[in-house]
TORBA-203552 format. One record per residue (C-alpha): x, y, z; residue number from 1; residue in three letters. Coordinates in steps of 0.5 Angstrom, whole numbers, plus 500, padded with zeros to 3 digits. Layout:
((X Y Z) NUM 'ALA')
...
This chain:
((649 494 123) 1 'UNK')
((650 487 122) 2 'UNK')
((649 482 128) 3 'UNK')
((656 479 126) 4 'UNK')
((660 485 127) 5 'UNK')
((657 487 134) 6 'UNK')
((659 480 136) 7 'UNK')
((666 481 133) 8 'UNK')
((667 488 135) 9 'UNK')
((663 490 141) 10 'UNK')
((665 496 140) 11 'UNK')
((662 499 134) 12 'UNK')
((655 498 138) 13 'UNK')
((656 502 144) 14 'UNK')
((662 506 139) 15 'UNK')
((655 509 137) 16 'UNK')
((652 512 143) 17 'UNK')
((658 516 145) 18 'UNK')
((657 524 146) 19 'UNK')
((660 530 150) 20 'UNK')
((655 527 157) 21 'UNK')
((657 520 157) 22 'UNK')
((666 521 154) 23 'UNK')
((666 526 161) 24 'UNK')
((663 522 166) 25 'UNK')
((667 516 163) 26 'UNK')
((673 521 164) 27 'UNK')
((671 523 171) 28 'UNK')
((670 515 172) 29 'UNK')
((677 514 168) 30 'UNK')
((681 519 172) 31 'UNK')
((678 515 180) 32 'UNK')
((681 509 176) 33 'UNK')
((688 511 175) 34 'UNK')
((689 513 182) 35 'UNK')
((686 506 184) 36 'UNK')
((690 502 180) 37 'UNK')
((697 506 181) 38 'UNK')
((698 502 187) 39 'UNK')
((695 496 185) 40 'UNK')
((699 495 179) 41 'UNK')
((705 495 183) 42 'UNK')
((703 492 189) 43 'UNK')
((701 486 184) 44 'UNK')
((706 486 181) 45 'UNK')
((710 485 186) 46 'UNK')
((706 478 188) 47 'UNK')
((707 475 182) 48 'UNK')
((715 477 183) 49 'UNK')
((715 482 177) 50 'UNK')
((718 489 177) 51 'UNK')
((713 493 179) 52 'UNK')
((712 497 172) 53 'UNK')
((710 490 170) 54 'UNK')
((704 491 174) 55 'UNK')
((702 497 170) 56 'UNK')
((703 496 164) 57 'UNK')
((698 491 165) 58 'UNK')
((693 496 168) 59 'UNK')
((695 500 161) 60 'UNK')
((694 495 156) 61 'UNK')
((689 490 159) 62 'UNK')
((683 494 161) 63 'UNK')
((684 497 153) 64 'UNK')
((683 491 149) 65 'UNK')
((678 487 155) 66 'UNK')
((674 494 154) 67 'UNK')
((674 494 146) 68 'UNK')
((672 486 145) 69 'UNK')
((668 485 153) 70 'UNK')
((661 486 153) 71 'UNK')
((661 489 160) 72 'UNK')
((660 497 160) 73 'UNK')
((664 497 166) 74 'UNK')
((668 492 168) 75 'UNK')
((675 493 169) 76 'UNK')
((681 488 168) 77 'UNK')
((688 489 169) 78 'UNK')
((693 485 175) 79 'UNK')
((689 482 181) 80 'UNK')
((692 478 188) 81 'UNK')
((688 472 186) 82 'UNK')
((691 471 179) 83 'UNK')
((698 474 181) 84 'UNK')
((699 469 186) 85 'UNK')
((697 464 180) 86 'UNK')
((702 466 176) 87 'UNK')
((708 466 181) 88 'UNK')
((706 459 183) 89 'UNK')
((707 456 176) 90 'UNK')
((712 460 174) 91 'UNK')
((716 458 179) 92 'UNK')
((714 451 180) 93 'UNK')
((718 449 172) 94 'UNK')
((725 450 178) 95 'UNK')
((731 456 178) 96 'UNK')
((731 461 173) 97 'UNK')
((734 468 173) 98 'UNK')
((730 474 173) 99 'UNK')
((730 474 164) 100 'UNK')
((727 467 164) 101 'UNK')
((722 468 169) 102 'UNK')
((719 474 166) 103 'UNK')
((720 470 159) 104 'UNK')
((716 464 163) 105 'UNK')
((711 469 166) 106 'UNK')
((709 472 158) 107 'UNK')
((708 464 157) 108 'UNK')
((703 463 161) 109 'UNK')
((700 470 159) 110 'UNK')
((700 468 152) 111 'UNK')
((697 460 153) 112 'UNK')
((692 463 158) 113 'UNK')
((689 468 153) 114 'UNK')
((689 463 147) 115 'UNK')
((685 459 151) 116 'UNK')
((680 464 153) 117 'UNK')
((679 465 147) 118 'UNK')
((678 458 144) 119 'UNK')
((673 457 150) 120 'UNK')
((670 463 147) 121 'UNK')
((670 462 140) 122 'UNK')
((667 456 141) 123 'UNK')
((662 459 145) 124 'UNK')
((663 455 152) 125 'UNK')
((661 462 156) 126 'UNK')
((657 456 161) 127 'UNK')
((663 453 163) 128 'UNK')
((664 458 168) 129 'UNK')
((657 456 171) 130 'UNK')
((660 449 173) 131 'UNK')
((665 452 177) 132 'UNK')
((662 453 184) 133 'UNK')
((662 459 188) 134 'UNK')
((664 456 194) 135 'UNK')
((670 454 190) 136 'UNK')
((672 460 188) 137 'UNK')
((671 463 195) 138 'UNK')
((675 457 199) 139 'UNK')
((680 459 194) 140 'UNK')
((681 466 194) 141 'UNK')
((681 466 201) 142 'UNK')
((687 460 201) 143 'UNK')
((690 465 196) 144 'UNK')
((690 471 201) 145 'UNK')
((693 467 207) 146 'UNK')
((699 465 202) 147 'UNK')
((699 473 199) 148 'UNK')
((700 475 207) 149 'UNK')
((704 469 208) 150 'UNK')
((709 471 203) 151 'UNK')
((710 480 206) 152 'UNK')
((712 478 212) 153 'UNK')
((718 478 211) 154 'UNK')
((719 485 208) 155 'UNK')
((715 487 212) 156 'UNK')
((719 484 218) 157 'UNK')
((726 486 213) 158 'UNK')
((728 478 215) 159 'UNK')
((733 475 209) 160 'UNK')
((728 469 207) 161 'UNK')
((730 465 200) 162 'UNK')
((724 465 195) 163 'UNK')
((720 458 192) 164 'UNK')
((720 456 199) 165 'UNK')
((713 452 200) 166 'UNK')
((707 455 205) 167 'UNK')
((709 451 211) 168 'UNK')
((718 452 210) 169 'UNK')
((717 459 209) 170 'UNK')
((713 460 216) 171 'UNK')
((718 456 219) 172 'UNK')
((723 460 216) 173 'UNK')
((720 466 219) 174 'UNK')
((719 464 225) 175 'UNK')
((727 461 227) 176 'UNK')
((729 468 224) 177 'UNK')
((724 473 228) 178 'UNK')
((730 475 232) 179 'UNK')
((733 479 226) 180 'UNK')
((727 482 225) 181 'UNK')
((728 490 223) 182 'UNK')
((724 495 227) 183 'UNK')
((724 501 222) 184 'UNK')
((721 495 217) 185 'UNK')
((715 493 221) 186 'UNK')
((715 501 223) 187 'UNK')
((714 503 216) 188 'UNK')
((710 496 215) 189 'UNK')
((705 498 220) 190 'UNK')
((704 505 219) 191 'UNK')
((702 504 212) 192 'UNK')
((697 498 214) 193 'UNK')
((694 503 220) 194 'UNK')
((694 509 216) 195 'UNK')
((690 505 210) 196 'UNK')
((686 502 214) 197 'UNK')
((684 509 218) 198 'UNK')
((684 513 211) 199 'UNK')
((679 507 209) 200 'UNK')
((675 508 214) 201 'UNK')
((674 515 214) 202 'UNK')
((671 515 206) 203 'UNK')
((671 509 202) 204 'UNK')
((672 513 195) 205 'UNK')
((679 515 197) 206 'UNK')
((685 512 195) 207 'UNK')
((686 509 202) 208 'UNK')
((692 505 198) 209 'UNK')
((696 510 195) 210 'UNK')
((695 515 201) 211 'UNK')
((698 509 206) 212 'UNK')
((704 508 201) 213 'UNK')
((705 515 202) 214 'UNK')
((705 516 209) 215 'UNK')
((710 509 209) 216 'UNK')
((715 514 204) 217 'UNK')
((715 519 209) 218 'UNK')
((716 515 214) 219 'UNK')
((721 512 210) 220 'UNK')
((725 518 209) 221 'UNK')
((724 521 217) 222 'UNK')
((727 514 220) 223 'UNK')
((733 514 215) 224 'UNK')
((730 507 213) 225 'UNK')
((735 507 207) 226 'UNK')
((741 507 212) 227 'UNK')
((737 503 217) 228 'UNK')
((738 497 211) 229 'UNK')
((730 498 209) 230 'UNK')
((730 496 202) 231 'UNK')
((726 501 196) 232 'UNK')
((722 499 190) 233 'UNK')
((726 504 185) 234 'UNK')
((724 508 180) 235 'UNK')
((719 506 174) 236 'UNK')
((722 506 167) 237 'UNK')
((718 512 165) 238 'UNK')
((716 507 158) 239 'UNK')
((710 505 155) 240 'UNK')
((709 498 156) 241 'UNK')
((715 495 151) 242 'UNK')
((714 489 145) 243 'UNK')
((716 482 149) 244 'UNK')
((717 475 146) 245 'UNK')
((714 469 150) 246 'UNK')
((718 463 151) 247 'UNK')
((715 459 145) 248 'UNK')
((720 453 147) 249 'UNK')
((717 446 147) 250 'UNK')
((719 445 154) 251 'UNK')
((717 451 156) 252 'UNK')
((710 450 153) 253 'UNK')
((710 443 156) 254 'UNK')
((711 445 163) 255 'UNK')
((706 451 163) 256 'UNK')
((701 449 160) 257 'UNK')
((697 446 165) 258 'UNK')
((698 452 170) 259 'UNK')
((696 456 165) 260 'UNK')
((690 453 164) 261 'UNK')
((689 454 171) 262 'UNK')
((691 462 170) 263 'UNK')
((686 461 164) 264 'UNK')
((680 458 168) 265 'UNK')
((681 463 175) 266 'UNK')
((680 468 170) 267 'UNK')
((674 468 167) 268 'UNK')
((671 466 173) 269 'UNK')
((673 472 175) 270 'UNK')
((671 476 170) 271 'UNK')
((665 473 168) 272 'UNK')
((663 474 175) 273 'UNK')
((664 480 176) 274 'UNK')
((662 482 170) 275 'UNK')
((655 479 172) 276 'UNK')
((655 482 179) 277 'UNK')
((656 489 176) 278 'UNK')
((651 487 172) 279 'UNK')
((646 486 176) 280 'UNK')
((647 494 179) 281 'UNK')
((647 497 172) 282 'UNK')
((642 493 170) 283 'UNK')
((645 490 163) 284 'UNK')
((646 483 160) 285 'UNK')
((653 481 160) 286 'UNK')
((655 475 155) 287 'UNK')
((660 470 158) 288 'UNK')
((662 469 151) 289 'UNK')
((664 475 149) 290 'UNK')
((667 476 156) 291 'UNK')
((671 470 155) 292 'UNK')
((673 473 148) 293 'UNK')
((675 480 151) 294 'UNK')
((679 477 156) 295 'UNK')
((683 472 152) 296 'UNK')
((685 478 147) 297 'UNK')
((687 482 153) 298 'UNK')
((692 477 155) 299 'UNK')
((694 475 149) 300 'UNK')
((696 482 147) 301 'UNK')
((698 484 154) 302 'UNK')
((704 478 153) 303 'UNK')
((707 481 147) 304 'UNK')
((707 488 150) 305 'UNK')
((710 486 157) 306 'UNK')
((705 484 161) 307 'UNK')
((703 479 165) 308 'UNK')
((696 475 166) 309 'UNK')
((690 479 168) 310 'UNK')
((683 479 169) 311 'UNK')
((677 483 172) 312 'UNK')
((678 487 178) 313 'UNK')
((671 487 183) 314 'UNK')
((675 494 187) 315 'UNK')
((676 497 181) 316 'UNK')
((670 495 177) 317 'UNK')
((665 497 183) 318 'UNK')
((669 504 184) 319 'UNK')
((668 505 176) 320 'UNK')
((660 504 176) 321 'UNK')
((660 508 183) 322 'UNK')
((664 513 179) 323 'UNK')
((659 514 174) 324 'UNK')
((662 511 168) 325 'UNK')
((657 510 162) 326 'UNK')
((661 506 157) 327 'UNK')
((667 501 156) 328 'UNK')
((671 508 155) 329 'UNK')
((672 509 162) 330 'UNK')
((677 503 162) 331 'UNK')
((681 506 156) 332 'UNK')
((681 513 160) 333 'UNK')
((683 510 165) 334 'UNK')
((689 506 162) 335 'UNK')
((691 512 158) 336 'UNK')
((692 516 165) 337 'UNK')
((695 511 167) 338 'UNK')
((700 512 162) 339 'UNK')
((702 519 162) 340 'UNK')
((703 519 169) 341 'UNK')
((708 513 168) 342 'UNK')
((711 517 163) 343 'UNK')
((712 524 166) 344 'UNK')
((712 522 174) 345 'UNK')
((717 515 173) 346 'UNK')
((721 516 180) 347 'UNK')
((714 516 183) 348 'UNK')
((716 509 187) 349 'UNK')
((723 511 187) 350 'UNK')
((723 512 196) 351 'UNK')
((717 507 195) 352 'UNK')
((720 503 200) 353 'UNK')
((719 494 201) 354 'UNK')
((715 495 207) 355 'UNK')
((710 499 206) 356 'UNK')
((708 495 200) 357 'UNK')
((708 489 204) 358 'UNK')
((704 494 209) 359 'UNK')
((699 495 203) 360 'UNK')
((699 488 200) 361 'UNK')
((697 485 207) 362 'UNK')
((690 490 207) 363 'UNK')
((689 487 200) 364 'UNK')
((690 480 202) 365 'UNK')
((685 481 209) 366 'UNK')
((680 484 203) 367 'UNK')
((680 479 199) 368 'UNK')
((678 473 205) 369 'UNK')
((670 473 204) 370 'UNK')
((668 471 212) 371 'UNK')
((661 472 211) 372 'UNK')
((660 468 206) 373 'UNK')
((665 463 208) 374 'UNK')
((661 463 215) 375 'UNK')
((654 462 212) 376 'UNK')
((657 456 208) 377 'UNK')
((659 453 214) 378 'UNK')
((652 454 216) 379 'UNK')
((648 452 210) 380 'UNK')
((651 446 208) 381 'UNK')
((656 440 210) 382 'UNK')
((658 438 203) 383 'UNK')
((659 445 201) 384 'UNK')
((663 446 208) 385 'UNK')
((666 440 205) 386 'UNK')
((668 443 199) 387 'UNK')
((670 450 202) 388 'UNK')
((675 446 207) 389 'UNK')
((678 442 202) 390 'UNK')
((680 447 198) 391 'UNK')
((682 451 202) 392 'UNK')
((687 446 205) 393 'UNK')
((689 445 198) 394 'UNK')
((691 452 195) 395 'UNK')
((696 452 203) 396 'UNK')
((700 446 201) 397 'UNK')
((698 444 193) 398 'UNK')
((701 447 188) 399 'UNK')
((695 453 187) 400 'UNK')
((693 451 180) 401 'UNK')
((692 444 182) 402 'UNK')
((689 447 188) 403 'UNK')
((683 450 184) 404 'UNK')
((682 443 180) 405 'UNK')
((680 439 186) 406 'UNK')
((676 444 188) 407 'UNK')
((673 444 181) 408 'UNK')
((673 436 181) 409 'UNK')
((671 435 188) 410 'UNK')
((665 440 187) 411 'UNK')
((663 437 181) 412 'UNK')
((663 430 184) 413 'UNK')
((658 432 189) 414 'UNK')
((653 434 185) 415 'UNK')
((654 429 180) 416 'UNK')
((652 425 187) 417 'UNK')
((647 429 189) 418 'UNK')
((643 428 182) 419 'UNK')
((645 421 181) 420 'UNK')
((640 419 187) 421 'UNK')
((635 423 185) 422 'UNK')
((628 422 189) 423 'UNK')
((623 418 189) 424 'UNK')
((618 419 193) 425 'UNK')
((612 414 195) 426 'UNK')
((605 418 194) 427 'UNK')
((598 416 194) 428 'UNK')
((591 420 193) 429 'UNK')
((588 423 198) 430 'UNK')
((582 419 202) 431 'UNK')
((576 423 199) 432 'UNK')
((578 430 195) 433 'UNK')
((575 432 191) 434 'UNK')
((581 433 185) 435 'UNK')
((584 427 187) 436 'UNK')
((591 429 190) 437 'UNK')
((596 427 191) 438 'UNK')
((602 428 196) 439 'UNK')
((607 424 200) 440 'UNK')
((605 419 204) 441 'UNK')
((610 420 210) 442 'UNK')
((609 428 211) 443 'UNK')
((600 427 210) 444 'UNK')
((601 420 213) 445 'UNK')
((597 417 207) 446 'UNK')
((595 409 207) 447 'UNK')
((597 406 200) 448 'UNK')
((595 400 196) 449 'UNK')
((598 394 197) 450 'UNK')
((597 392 189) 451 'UNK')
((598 398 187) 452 'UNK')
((605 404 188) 453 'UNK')
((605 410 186) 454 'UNK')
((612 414 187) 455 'UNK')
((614 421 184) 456 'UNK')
((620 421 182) 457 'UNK')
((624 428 182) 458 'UNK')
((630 428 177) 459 'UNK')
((633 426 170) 460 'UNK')
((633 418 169) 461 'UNK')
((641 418 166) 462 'UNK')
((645 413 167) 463 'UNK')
((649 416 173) 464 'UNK')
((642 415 176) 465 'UNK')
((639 409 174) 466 'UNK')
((642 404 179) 467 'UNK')
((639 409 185) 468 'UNK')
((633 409 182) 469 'UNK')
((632 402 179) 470 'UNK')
((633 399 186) 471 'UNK')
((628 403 189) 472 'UNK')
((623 401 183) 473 'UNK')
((624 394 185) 474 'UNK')
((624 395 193) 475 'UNK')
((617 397 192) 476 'UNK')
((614 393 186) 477 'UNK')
((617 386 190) 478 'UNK')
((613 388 197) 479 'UNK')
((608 384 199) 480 'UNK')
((601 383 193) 481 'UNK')
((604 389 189) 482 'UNK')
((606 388 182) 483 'UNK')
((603 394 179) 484 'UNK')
((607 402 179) 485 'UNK')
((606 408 177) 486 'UNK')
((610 413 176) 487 'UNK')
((609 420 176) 488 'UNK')
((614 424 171) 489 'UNK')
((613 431 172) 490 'UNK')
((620 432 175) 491 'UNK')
((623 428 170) 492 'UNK')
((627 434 166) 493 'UNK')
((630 428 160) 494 'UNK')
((631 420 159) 495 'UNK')
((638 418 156) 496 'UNK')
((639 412 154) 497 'UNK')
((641 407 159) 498 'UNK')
((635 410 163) 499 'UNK')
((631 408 158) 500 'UNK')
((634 402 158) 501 'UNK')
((633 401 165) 502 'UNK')
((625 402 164) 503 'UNK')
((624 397 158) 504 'UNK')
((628 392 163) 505 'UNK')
((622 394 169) 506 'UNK')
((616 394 165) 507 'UNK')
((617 387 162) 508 'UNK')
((619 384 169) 509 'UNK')
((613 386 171) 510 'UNK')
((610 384 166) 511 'UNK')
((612 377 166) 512 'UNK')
((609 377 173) 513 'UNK')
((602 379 171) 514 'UNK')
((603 386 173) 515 'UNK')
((604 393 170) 516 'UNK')
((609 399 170) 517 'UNK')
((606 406 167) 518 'UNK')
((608 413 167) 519 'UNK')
((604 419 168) 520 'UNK')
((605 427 167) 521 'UNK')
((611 426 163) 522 'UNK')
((614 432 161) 523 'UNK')
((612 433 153) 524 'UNK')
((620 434 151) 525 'UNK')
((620 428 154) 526 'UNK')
((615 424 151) 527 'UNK')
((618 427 144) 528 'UNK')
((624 425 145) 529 'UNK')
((623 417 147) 530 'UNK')
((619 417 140) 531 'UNK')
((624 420 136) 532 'UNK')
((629 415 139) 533 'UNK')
((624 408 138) 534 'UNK')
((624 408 147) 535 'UNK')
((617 409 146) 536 'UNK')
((615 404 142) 537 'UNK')
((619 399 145) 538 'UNK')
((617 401 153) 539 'UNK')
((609 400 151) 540 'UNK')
((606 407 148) 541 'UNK')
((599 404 152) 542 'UNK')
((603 404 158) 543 'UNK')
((604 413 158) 544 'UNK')
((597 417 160) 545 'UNK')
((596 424 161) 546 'UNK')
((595 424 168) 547 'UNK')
((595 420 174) 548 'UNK')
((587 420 174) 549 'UNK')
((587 417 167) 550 'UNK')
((592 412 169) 551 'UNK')
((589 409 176) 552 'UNK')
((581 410 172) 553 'UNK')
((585 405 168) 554 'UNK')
((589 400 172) 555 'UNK')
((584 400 179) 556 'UNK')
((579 396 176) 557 'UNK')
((583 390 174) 558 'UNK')
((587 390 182) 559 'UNK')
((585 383 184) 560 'UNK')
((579 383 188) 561 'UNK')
((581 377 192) 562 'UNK')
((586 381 196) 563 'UNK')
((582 388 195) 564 'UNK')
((577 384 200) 565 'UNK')
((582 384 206) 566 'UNK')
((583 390 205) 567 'UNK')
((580 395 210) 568 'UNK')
((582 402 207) 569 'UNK')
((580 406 201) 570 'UNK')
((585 409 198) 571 'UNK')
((581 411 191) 572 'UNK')
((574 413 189) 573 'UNK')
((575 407 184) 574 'UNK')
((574 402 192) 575 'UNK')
((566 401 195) 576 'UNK')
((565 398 202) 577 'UNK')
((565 390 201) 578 'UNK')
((560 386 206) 579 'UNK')
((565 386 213) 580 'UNK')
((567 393 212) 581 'UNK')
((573 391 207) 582 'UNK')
((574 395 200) 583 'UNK')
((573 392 193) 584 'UNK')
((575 396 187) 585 'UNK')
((569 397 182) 586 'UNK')
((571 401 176) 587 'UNK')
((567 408 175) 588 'UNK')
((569 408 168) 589 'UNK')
């Protein structure tokens, strides 16, 4: 098979290896899945304020395309708590609408999210995602849970709260309504989270979910909850997911473009992540652009077909590899189990009744808020704390799509503060090795030449870098007798222009003061690329040695001898006792 086609259509290779063995336990994997994704599909519909076949219809369509055009074997995708909250907090963000224009809304921004996944992958920017810390997408996920929470109370109490409400409002709401609270609401709630948590702790592998919304049902129809003014979800349509038209009005595309951008990115981070964590356990490469491909295909289909945006699913994911799935057919089992239980059993949520769904989706949200890692960043790292705080601050009182940009932003700025100030580290030889090594004159309390520095430098000369850098360049060539430095280059990755720049000023300045800037250990990338662009020629090629041995055999012979004889410690091989016990630097060249 050509390259191109595997690249364009995935499923042509793995197509290939399927047979009776693999197709059955993908069916096994495929029939755990759908139970899995029952309730989740509803639950996260119900986020995202949709209907809840919405929810389904997305865990049917979905999953279908993102496995036909992934690269994972076993990633899952289809509605999840994170991304429905995004959804609803953009769709809501553009003002009132009725229930067609908010669907119209969220279709919109399903279509804009899939478009842009797929230029980012069409133009093979599947790294993109690298910038994009985990302590952001962490903090966020955890700020997401809280308003997931935050926004089933109210079912959960049956108190009568208006939606669009801010975090803040809302709570304050709640809390001066709390004596309207329906007790058979909160018995039903708390039976389905009880029940689901027992269910849960009891086995894993069975589905807790379902099996709590089960019990919330009965517990429904026992305490005659419909006539106690408990509300119920009703029943589904008992379709397959039906054609659908976004919104492609101007001042619709213009008002959700940037939310959907912010659908689009929290995406593939998830995706792409998860597919990647998976991975790692089925010991397969994932490739983040074809990732991004088969995600924007999903949700761009998906906008047509009544769904809404989706993404990986780590639950369903995990549970797909654990279930022993071997190929991307499980996923499309999965989907289409799911659509036969839509069209033969569509009352299943008919008796489902609001407070059991909220009693479910409080659980995800508590799943969803990762305390070990949150715990162990607070530990390792202010910055990264930092970084964790103010997102998850944001993603509480911001609108949730700029909550992700100032995580991003505020995580890319402290790393581009901590390489803009690369170390440079003043080293001298040690008296007397045989090898001559070199190492940090703090830790190994190293005397150095007052003629002569050297320092390391540990990161890229950039233009973001050169101020930080410069400045300790002069501060240590304008002490005392010094006017001599070398620099040894072997931490130094690239040498952009300004960076190159900034050593033709130093080695000139030194130079009209008698002295000398060299370089030593560069990196032979490095070296290529300064005489490709001229800088090597400009700088002075004699001044760039292989080695600091070559460089200092050079360069101690021609120190002063003037000062050397006042100086009473022997920093190189190169110095010989003087009369008095001083030191003079005598080349053994």
């Amino acid at each position: 098979m050509k390259p191109w086609l595997s690249f364009k259509f995935p499923f042509l290779s793995w197509g290939r290896n399927l047979n009776k063995s693999t197709l059955t336990d993908d069916l096994i994997a495929g029939i755990t899945g759908a139970v899995i994704v029952l309730p989740q599909g509803v639950a996260y519909a119900f986020i995202a304020g949709l209907p809840p076949e919405f929810g389904l219809y997305t865990a049917i369509i979905t999953p279908i395309i993102a496995a036909l055009f992934g690269s994972s074997s076993h990633l899952i995708s289809g509605p999840t708590a994170a991304i429905s909250i995004v959804v609803m907090s953009v769709a809501s963000g553009i003002g009132e609408l009725d229930p067609a224009q908010y669907i119209g809304a969220v279709l919109t921004i399903t279509l804009l999210a899939g478009l842009m996944q797929l230029a980012l992958g069409l133009l093979r920017l599947g790294s993109l995602v690298n910038f994009i810390s985990h302590t952001v997408v962490i903090s966020f996920t955890a700020g997401a849970a809280i308003l997931i929470g935050a926004s089933q109370l109210k079912h959960l109490l049956g108190i009568a709260i208006p939606s669009g409400l801010s975090f803040v409002e809302g709570l304050s709401q709640l809390g001066s309504q709390l004596g309207e609270t329906n007790p058979t609401s909160l018995i039903i709630g708390m039976l389905t989270l009880v029940s689901a948590l027992l269910v849960r702790k009891l086995n894993r592998r069975w589905p807790h979910l379902l099996i709590g919304m089960a019990v919330g049902s009965i517990a429904c129809l026992l305490l005659n909850g419909a006539d106690q003014g408990v509300a119920l979800v009703g029943a589904l349509p008992g379709t397959l997911p039906p054609l659908s038209l976004p919104d492609l009005s101007a001042s619709t595309l213009q008002s959700l473009t940037s939310g959907a951008f912010a659908v689009a990115l929290l995406g593939l981070i998830e995706a792409v992540s998860i597919a990647r964590a998976i991975g790692i356990r089925s010991q397969q490469q994932i490739d983040g652009n074809q990732e991004f491909i088969g995600q924007g295909l999903s949700n761009i289909v998906g906008s047509f077909f009544s769904c809404y945006a989706g993404s990986g699913s780590f639950t369903r994911s995990g549970a797909n590899y654990d279930a022993g799935a071997k190929t991307p057919m499980a996923a499309i089992f999965a989907a289409v189990i799911l659509a036969t239980i839509i069209l033969l059993v569509p009352g299943l949520t008919a008796y489902l009744p609001l407070p059991a769904m909220a009693g479910a989706i409080l659980l995800i949200a508590w799943n969803l808020i990762d305390f070990h890692h949150i715990a162990q960043i607070i530990k390792s790292s202010r910055n990264e704390a930092l970084v964790l705080v103010v997102t998850f601050m944001a993603t509480l009182f911001v609108e949730l799509e700029f909550a992700i940009y100032i995580g991003v932003f505020l995580s890319l700025a402290i790393y581009l503060r901590r390489t803009s100030r690369p170390t440079v580290m003043e080293v001298a030889p040690i008296p007397d090795h045989p090898r001559r090594q070199i190492k940090n004159t703090q830790r190994y309390s190293l005397q150095q030449c007052p003629q002569l520095k050297i320092i390391r430098i540990d990161g890229s000369l950039f233009f973001g870098a050169i101020d930080h850098i410069q400045q300790r360049i002069r501060a240590l060539s304008n002490t005392g007798d010094t006017n001599r430095l070398l620099i040894i280059g072997k931490g130094i990755n690239f040498i952009d222009v300004a960076g190159a720049e900034m050593l033709i000023q130093e080695a000139r300045r030194l130079q009209q003061r008698g002295g000398k800037l060299m370089f030593s250990s560069l990196k032979g990338t490095v070296i290529d690329e300064l005489r490709a662009n001229g800088y090597l020629e400009r700088i002075g090629e004699e001044l760039f040695y292989e080695s600091p041995e070559a460089a200092l055999g050079e360069s101690v012979a021609a120190l002063n001898p003037d000062v050397c004889q006042h100086c009473s410690a022997r920093i190189f091989r190169e110095c010989t006792p003087h009369e008095g016990g001083n030191m003079i630097a005598v080349s053994r060249l």
